[in-house]
DSSP file (Angstrom, degrees, kcal/mol; ACC not computed):
  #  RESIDUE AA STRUCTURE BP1 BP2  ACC     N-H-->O    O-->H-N    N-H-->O    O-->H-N    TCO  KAPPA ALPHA  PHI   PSI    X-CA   Y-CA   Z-CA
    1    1 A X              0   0    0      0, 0.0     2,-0.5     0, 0.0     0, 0.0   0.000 360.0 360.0 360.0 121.4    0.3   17.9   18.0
    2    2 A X        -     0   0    0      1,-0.1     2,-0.3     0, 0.0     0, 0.0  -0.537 360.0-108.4 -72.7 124.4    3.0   17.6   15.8
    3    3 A X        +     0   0    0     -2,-0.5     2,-0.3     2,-0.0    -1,-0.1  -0.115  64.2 129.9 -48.7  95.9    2.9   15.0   12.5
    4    4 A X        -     0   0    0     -2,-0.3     2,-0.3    42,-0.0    42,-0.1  -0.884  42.9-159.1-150.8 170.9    5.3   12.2   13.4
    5    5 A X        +     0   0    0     -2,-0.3     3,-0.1    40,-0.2    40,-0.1  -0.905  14.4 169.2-147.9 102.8    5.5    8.6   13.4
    6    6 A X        +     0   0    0      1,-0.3    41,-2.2    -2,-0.3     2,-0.4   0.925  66.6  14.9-107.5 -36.8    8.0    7.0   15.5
    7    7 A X  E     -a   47   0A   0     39,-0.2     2,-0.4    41,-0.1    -1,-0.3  -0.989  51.8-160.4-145.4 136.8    7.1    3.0   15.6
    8    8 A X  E     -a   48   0A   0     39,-0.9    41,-5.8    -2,-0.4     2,-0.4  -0.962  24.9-161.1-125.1 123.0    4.6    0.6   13.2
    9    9 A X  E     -a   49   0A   0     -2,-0.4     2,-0.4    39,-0.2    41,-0.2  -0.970  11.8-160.8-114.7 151.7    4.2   -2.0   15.3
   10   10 A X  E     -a   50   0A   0     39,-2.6    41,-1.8    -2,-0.4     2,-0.1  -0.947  14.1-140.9-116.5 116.3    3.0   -5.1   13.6
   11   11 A X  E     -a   51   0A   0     -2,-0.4    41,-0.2    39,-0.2     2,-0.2  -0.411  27.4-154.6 -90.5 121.4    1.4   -7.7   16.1
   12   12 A X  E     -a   52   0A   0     39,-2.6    41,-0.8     1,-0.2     3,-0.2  -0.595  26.0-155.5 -81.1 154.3    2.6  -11.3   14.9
   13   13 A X  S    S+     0   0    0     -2,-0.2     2,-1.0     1,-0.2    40,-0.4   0.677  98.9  30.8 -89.2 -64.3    1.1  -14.7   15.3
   14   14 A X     >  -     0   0    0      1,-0.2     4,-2.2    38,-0.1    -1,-0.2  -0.620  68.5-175.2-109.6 115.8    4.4  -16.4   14.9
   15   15 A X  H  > S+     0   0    0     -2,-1.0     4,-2.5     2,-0.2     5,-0.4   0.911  87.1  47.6 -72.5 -36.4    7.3  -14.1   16.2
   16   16 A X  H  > S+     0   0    0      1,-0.2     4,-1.3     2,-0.2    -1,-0.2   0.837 110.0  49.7 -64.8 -25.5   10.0  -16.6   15.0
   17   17 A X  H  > S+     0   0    0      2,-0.2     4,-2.4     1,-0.2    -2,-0.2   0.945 114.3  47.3 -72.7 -30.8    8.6  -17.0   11.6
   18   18 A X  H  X S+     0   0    0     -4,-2.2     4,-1.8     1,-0.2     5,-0.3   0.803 112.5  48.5 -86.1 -32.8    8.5  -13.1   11.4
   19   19 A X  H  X>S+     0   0    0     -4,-2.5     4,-2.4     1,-0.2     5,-1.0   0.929 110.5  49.7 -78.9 -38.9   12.2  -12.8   12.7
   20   20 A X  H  <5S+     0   0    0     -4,-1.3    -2,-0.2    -5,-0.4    -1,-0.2   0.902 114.9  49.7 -65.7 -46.2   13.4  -15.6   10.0
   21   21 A X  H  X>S+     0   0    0     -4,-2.4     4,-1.9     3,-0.2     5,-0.8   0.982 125.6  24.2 -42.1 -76.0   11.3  -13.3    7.0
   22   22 A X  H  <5S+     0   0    0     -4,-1.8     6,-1.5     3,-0.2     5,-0.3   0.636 129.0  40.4 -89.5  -3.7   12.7  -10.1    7.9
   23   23 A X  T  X5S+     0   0    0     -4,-2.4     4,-4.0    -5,-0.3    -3,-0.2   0.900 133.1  14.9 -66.5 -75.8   16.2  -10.8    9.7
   24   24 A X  T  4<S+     0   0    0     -5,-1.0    -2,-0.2     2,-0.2    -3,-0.2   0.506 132.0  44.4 -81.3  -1.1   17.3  -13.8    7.3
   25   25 A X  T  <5S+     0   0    0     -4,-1.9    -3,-0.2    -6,-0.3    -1,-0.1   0.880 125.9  28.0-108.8 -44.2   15.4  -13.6    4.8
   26   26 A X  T  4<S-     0   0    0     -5,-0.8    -2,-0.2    67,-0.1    -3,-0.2   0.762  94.3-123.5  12.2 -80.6   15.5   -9.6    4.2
   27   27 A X     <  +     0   0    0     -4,-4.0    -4,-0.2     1,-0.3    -3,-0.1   0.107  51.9 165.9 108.7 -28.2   18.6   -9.2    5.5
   28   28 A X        -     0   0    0     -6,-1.5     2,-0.5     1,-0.1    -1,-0.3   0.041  34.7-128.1 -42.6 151.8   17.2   -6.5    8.2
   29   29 A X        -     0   0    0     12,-0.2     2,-0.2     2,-0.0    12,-0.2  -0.950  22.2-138.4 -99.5 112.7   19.5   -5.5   11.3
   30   30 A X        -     0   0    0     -2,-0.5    10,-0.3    10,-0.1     3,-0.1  -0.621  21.0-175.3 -60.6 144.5   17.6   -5.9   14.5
   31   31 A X  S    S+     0   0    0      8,-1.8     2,-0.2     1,-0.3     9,-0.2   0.055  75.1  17.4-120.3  25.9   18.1   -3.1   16.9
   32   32 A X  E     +B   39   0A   0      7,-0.6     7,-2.0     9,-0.0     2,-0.3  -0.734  63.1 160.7-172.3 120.9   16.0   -4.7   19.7
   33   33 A X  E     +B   38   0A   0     -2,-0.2     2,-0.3     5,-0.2     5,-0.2  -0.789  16.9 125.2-156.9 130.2   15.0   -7.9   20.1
   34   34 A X  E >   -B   37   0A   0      3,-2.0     3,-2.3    -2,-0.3     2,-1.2  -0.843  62.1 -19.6 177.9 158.0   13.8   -9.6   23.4
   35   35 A X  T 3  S-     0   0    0     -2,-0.3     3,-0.0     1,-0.2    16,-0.0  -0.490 125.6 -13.0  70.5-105.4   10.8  -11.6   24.5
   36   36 A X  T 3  S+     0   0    0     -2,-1.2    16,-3.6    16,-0.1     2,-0.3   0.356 122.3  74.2-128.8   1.8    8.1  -11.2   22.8
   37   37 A X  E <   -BC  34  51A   0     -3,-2.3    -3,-2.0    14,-0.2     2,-0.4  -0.838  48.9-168.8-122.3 173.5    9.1   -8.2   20.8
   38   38 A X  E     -BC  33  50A   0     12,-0.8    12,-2.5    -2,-0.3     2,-0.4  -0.987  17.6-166.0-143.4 114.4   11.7   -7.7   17.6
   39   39 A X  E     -BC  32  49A   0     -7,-2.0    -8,-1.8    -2,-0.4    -7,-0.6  -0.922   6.9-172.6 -85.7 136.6   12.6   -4.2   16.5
   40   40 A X        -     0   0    0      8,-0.6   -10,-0.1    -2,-0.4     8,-0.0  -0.805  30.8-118.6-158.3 119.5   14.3   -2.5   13.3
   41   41 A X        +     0   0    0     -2,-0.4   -12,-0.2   -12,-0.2     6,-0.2  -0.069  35.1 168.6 -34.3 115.5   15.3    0.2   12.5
   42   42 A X        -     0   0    0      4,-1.7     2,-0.2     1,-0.6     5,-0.2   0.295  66.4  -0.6-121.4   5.5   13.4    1.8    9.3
   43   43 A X  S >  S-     0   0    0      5,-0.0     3,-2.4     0, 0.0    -1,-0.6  -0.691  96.0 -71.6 155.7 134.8   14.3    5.0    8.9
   44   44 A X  T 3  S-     0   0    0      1,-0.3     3,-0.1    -2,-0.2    -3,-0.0   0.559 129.8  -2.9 -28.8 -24.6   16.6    7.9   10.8
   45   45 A X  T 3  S+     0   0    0      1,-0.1    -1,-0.3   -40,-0.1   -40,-0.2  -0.143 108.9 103.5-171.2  87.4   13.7    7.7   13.7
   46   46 A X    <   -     0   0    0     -3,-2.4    -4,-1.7   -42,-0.1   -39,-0.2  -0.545  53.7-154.3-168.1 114.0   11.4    5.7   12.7
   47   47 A X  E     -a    7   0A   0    -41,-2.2   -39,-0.9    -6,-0.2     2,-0.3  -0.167  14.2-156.4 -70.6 147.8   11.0    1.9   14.2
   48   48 A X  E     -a    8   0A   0    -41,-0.2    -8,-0.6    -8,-0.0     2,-0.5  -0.917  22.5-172.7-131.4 110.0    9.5   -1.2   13.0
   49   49 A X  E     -aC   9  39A   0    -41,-5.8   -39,-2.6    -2,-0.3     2,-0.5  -0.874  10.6-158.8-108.8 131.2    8.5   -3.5   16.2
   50   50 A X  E     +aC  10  38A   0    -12,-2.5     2,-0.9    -2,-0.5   -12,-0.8  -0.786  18.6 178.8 -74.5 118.5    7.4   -7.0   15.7
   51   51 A X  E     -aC  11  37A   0    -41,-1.8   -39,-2.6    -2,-0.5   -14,-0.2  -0.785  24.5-114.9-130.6 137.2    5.4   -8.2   18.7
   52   52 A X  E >>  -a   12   0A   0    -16,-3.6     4,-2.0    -2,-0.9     3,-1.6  -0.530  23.7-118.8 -75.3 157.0    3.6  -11.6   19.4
   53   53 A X  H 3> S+     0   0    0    -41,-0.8     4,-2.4   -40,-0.4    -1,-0.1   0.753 115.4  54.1 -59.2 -42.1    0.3  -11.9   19.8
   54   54 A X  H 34 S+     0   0    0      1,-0.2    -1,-0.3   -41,-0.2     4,-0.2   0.440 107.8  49.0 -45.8 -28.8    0.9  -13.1   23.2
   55   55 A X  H <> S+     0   0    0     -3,-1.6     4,-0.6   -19,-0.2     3,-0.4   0.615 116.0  45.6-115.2 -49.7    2.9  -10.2   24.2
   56   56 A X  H >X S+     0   0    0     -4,-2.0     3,-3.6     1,-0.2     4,-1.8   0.982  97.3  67.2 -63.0 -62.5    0.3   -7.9   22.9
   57   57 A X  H 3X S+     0   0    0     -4,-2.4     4,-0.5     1,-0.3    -1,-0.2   0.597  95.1  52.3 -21.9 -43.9   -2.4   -9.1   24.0
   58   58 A X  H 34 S+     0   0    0     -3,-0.4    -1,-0.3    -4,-0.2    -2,-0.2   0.549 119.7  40.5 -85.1 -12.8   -1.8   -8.4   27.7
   59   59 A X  H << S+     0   0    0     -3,-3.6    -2,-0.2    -4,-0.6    -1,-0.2   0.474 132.1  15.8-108.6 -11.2   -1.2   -5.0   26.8
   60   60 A X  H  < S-     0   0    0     -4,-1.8    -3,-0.2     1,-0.3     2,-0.2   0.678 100.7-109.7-128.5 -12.1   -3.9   -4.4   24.1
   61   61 A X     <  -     0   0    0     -4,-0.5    -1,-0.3    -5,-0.4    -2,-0.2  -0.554  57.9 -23.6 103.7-163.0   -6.0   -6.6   24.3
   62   62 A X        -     0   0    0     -2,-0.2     2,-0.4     1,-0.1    -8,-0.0  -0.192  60.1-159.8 -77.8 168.3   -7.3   -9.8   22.1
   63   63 A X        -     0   0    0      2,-0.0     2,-0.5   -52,-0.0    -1,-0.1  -0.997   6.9-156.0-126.8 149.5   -6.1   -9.1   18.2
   64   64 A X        -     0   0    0     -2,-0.4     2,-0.2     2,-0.0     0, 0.0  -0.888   1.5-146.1-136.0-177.5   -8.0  -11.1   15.6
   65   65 A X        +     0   0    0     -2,-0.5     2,-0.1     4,-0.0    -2,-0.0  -0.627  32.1 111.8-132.8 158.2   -7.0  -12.1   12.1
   66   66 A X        +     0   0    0      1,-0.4    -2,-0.0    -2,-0.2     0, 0.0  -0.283  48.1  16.1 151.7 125.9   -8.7  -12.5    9.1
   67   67 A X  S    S-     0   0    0     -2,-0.1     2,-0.8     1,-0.1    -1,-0.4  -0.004 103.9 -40.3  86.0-163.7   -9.5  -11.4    5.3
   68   68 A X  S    S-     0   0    0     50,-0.0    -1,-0.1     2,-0.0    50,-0.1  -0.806  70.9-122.4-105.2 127.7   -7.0   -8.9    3.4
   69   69 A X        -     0   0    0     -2,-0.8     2,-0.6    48,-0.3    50,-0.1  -0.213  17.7-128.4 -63.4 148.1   -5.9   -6.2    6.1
   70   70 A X  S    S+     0   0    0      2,-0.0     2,-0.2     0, 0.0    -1,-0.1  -0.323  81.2  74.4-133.7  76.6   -6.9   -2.7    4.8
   71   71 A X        -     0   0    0     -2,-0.6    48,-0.2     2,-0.0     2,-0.2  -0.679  60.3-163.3-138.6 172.8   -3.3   -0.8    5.3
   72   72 A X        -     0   0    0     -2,-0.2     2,-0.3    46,-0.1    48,-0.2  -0.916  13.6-131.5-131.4 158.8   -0.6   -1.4    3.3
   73   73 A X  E     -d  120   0B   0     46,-2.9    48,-5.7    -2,-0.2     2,-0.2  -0.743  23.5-142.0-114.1 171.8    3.4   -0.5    4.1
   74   74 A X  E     -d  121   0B   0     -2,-0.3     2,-0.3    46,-0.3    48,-0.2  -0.671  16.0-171.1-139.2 150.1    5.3    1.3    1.3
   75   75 A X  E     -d  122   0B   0     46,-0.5    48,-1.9    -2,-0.2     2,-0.4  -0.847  17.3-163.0-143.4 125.9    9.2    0.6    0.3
   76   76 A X  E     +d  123   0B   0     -2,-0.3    48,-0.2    46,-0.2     2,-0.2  -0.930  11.4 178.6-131.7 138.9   10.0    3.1   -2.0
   77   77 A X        -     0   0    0     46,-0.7    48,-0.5    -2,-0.4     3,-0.1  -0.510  33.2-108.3-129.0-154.8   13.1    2.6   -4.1
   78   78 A X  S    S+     0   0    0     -2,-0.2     2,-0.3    46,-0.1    -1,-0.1   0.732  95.6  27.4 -82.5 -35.4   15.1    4.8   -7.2
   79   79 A X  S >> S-     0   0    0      1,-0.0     4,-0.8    45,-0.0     3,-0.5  -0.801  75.6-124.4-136.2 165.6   14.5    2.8  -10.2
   80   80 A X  T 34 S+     0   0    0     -2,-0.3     4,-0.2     2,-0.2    44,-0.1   0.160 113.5  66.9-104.8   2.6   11.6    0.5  -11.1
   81   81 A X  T 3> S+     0   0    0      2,-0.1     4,-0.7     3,-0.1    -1,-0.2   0.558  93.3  54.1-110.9   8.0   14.4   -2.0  -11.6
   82   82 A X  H <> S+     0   0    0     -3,-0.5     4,-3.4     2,-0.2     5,-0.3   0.521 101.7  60.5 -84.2 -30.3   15.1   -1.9   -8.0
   83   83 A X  H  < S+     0   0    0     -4,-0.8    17,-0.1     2,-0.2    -2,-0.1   0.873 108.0  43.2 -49.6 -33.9   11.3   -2.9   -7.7
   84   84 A X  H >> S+     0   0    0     -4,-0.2     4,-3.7     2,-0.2     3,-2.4   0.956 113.2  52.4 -73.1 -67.0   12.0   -6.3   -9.8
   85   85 A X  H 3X S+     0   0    0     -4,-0.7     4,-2.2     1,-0.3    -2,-0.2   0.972 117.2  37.7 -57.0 -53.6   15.4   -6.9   -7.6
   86   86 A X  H 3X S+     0   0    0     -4,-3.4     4,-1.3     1,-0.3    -1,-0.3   0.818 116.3  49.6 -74.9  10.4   13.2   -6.5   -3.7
   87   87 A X  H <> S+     0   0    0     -3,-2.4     4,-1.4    -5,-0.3    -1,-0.3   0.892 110.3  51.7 -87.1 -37.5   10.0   -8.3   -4.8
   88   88 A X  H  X S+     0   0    0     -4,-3.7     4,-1.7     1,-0.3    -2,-0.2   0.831 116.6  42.2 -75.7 -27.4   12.7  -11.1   -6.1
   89   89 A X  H  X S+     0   0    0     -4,-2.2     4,-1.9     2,-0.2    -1,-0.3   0.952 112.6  51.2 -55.3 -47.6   14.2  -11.0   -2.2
   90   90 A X  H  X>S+     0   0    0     -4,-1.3     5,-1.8     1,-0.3     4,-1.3   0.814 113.0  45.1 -81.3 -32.2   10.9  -10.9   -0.7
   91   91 A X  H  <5S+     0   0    0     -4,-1.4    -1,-0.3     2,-0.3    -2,-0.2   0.888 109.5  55.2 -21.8 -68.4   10.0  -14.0   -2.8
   92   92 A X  H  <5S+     0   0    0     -4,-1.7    -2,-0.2     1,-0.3    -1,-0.2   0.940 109.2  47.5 -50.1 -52.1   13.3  -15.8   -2.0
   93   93 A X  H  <5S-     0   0    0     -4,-1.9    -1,-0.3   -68,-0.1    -2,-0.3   0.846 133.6 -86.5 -91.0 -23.3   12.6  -15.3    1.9
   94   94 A X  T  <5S+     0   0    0     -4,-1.3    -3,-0.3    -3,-0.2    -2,-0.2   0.577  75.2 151.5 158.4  28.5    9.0  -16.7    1.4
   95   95 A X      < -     0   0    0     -5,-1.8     2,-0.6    -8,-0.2    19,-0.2  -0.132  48.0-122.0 -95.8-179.1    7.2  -14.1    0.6
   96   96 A X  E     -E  113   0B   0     17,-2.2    17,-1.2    -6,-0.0     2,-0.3  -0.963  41.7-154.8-103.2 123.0    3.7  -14.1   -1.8
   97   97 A X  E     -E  112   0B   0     -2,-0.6     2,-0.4    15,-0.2    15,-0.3  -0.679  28.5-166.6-104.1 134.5    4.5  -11.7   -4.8
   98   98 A X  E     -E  111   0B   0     13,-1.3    13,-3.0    -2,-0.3    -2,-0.0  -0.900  40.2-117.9-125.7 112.2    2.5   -9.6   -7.0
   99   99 A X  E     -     0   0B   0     -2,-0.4    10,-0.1    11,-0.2   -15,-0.1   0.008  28.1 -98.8 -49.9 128.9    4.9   -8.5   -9.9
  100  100 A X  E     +     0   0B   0    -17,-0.1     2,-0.2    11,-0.1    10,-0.2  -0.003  44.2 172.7 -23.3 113.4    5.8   -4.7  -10.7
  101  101 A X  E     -E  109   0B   0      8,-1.7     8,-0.8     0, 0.0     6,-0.0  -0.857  41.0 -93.1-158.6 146.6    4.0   -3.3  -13.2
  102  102 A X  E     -E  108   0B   0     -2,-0.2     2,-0.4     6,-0.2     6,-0.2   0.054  52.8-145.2 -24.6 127.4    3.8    1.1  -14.9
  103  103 A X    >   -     0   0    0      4,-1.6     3,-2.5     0, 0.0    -1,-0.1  -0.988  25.6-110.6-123.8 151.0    0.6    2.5  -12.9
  104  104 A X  T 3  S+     0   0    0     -2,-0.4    -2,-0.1     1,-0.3     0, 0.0   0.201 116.0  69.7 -56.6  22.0   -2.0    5.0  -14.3
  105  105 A X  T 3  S-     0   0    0      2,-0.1    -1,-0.3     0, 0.0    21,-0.2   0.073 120.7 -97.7 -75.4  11.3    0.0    7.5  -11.4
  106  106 A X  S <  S+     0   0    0     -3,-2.5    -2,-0.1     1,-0.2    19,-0.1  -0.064  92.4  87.6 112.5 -61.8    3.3    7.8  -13.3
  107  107 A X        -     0   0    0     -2,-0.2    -4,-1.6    -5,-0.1     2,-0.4   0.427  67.3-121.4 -58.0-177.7    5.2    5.1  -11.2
  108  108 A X  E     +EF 102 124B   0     16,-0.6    16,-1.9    -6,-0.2     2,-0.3  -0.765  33.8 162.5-161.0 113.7    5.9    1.5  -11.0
  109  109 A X  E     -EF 101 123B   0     -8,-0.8    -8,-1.7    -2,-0.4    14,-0.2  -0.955  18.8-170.5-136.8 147.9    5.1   -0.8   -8.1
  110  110 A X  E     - F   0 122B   0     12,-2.2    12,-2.1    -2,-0.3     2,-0.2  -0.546  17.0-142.3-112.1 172.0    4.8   -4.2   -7.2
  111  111 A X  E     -E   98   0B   0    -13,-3.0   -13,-1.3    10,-0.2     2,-0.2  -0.728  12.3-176.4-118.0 178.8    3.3   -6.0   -3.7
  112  112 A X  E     -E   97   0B   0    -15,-0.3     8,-4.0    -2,-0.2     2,-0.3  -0.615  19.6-130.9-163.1 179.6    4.0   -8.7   -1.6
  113  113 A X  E     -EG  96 119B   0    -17,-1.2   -17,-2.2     6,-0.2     6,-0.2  -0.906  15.5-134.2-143.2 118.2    2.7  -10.1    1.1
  114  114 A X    >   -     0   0    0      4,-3.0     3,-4.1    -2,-0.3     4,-0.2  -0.285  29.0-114.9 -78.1 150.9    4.5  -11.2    4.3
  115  115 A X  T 3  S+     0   0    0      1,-0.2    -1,-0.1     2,-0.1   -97,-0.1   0.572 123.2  60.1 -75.5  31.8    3.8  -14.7    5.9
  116  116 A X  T 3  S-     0   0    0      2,-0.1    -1,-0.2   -98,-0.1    -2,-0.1   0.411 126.9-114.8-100.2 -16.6    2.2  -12.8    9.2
  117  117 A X    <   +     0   0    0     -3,-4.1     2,-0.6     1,-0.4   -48,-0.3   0.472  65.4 156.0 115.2 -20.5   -0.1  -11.6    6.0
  118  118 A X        -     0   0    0     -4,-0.2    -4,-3.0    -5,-0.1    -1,-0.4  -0.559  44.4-126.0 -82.4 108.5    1.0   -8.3    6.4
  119  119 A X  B     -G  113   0B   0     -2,-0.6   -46,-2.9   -48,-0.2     2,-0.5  -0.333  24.1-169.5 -45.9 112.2    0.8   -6.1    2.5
  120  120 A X  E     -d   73   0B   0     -8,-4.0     2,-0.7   -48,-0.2   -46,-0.3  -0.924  10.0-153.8-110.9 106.8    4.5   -4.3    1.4
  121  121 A X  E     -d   74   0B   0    -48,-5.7   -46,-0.5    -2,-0.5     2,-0.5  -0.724   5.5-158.7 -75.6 139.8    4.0   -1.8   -1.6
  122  122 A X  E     -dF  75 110B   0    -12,-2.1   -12,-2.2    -2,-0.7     2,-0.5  -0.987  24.1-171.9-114.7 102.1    7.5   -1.8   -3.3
  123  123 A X  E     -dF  76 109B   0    -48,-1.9     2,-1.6    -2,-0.5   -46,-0.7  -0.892  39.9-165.1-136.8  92.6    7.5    1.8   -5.4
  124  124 A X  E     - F   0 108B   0    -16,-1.9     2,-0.8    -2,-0.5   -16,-0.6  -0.570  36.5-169.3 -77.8 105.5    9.7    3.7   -8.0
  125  125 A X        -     0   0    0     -2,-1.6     7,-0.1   -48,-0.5    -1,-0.1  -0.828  16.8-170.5-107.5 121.5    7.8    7.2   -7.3
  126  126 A X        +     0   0    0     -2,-0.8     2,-0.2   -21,-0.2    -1,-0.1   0.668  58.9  82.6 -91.2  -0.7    8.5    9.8   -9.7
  127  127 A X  S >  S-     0   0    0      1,-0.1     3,-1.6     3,-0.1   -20,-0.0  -0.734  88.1-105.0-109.8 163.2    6.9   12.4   -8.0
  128  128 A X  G >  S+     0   0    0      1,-0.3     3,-0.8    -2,-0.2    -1,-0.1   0.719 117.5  58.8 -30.9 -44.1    8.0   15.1   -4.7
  129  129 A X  G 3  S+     0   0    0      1,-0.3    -1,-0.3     3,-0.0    -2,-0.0   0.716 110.3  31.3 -81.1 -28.5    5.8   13.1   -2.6
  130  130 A X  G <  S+     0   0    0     -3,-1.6    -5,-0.3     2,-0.0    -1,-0.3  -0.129  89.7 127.9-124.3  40.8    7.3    9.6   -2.8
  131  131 A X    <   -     0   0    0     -3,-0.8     2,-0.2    -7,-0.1    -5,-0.1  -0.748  35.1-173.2 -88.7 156.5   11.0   10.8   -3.3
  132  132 A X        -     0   0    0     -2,-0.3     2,-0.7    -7,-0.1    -2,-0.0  -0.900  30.5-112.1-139.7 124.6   13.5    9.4   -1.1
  133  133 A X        -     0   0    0     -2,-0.2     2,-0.3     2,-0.1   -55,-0.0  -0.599  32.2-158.6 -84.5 136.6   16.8   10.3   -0.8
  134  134 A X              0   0    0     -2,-0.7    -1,-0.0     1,-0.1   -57,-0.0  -0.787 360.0 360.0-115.0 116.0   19.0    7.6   -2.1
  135  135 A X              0   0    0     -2,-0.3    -1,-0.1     0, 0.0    -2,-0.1   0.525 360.0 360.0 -47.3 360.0   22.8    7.4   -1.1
């Protein structure tokens, strides 16, 4: 099998609060949205699907909730003063913040924390591995 990742889907309780974070609050372009799921585009092939619980459920079975989830998603930007500027967006659209600060790897990253609950590292990475290229 080849290493690829085409869609993180993240199961919502509330699909409108989740579309209101990352549409309007974000800024994100949906490139699917109907029913019970919400898509966007996150990368040159690589999806981010919002789905309701309800919607899931019938395909995946019950989901439950609880305690601090133990993934996090990664945003990786150029500068550690680009870290400052998206935790202050994700703040602005409602988010729970834990401020940017130098970690013992080299880097400088902040969190927050969406209101489905769901952990976003926000990440100046100086090293091969967490490069991105940036228009």
């Amino acid at each position: 099998m080849e290493p690829r990742l085409n869609f993180v889907t993240l199961v919502v309780a509330d699909l409108g609060r989740a579309r209101r974070f990352y549409l309007d609050g974000l800024g994100w372009k949906a490139a699917f949205t109907g029913g019970d799921i919400l898509m966007v585009h996150v990368g040159e092939k690589l999806v981010l699907s919002l789905w309701s619980e309800a919607g899931a459920a019938e395909e995946i079975g019950e989901v439950t909730r609880g305690g601090t989830l133990p993934f996090t998603l990664a945003h990786n930007v150029a500068t550690p003063a680009e870290v400052d500027a998206v935790l202050a967006t994700a703040r602005a659209a409602g988010a729970t913040v834990h401020q940017g600060q130098a970690r013992a790897w080299g880097g400088y990253s902040g969190y927050f924390v969406d209101p489905e609950g769901f952990r976003w590292e926000v990440a100046f990475n100086p090293h091969p591995i967490g490069g991105v290229t940036f228009p």
